[in-house]
N, C-alpha and C positions, 0 to 999 in steps of 0.2 A: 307212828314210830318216831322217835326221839333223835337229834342230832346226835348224841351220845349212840344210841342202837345204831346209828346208821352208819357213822363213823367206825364199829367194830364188826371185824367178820362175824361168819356163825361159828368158827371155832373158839373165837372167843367170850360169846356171850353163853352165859356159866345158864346151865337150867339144872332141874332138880332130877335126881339128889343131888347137892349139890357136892364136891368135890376138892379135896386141896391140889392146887397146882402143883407139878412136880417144879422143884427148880431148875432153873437153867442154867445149873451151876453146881460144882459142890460146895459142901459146906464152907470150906478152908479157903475158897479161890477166891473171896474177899477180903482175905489179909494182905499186909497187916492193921488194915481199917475199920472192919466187921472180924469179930474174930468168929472161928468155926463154931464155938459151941453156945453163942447167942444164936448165931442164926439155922442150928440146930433144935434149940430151943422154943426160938419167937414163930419159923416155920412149923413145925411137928408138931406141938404144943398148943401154942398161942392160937395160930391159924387155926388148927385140923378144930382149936376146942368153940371157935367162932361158925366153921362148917357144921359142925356136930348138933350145936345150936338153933343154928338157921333153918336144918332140916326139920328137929323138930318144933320147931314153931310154926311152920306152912303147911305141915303133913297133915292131910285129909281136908286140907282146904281150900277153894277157890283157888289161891295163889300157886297151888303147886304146880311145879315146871314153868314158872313163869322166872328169866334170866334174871338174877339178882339188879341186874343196872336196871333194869324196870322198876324192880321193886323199889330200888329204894327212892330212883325219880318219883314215884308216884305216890311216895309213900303217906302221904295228905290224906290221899283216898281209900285207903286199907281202914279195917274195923279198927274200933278204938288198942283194944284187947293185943291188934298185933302190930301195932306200929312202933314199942318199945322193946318191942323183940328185935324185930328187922331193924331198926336204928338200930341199934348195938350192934347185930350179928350179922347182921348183911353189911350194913356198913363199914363190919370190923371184917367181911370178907371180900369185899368189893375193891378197900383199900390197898390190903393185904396182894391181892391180887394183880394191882398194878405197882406197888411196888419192887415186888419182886422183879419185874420186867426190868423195869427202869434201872437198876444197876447192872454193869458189868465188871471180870476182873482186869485188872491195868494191865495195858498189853493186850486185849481182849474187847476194846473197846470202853471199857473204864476211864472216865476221867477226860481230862484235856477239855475243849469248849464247843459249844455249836457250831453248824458251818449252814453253808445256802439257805435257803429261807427262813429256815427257825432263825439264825442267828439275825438275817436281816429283821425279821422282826420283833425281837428281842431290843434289836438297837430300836425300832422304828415306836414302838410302846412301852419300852421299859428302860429309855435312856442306854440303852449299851449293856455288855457282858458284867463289866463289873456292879454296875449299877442295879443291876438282876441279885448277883448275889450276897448283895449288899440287904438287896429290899428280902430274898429270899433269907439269908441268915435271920433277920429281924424277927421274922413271921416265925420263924422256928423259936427264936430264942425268946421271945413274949408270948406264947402261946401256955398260957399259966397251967402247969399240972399237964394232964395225959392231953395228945393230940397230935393235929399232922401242920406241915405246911406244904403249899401248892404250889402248884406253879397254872397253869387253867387258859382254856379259851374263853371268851365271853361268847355272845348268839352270835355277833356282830363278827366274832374272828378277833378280834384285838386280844392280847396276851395280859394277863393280871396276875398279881400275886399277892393268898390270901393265906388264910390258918383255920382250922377250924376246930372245935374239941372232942376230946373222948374217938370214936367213932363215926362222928358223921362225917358226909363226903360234902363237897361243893354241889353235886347231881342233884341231894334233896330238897324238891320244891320245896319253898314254905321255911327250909332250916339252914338251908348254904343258898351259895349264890346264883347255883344255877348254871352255873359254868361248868364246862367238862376240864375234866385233871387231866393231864399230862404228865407230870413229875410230882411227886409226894412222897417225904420224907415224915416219916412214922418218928414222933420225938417219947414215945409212952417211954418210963425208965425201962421198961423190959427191953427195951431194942438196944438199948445200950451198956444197962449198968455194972453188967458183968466185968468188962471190959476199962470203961470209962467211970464207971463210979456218978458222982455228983457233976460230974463236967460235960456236959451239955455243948458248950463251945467247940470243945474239943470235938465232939460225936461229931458235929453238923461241919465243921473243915474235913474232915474225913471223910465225909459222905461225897466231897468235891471229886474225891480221885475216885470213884465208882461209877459214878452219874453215866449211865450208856444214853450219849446224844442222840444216837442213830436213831434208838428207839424212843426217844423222846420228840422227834425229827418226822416218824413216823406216824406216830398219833397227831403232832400236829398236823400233817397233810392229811390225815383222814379224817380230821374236825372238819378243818375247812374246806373239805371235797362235800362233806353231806352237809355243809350250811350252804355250799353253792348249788345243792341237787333241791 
């Protein structure tokens, strides 16, 4: 089992069929940052048509019921035939699925900065709060065309911050780093363009007053509880 698998309850580890998460929120309670009918959109739409996908691409075989965060870890060792299925569609639900966590609306836990250990180690590896999202804006705003930017444990527990494109996650051996996400901002135009248009900038300062710490707060202690198990 994988520091990632170990780190997530079994409520969270997604098995097949596989399923869009409900959100933890309604559509609107992200304004006026997210506005309702992107994220009416990128959820119902985007997500449910990545679920839709995933399913069939593993139906009737070996893989089925095996929890997407496997799959795509491991996805080196899947047949040829389904690893550009699952890169995209698992990827694109695996993503999906933690970012929705990771926001809140303001007043609701939304916004403001880290605190107790996240925060200290934010300072202790990534130079301080502003310095994070200094390095975390960067990753977002150079990440050329559709993709995500992280925020990640490494195996060792140290705090990074990376980017990666299209679909794929940090988790895929062999294609990201390796490192488990914590925080992931989804930059594809659909997350934003409704709204924001061409401005990018603008999307990722926005996404500042959402960002739910706690649960950001929480995956990190539960990386670094199964890299110490």
């Amino acid at each position: 089992m994988s520091t990632t698998q170990k780190a997530l309850s079994t409520k969270e580890l997604s098995t097949v069929p596989y399923t869009l998460p409900a959100l933890p929120y309604a559509f609107d309670a992200l304004e006026p940052h997210l506005d309702a009918q992107t994220m009416e959109i990128h959820h119902g739409k985007h997500h449910q048509t990545y679920v839709n996908n995933l399913n069939a691409a593993v139906k009737d075989t070996p893989h089925e019921g095996t929890p997407v965060e496997q799959l795509i870890v491991d996805i080196e060792q899947l047949p040829e035939a389904l690893r550009a299925p699952v890169r995209n569609n698992g990827g694109g639900h695996a993503n999906h699925s933690l970012f929705w966590t990771v926001m809140a609306p303001v007043g609701q836990g939304g916004g403001g900065a880290p605190a107790g250990d996240l925060a200290k180690a934010i300072d202790a590896d990534l130079g301080g709060f502003d310095a994070f999202k200094e390095a975390f804006t960067k990753a977002a705003l150079t990440r050329f065309g559709s993709g995500w930017a992280w925020l990640t444990v490494a195996n060792g527990g140290k705090l990074a911050v990376e980017s990666s494109g299209n679909q794929d996650s940090p988790l895929m051996r062999g294609i990201g780093s390796g490192n488990t996400p914590i925080l992931g901002l989804d930059v594809w135009e659909h997350a934003y363009y409704l709204k924001y248009q061409n401005r990018r900038p603008e999307y990722i300062a926005a996404f500042y007053n959402v960002v739910n710490w706690a649960e950001v707060a929480r995956r990190h202690a539960a990386v670094l509880a199964a890299i110490r198990d």
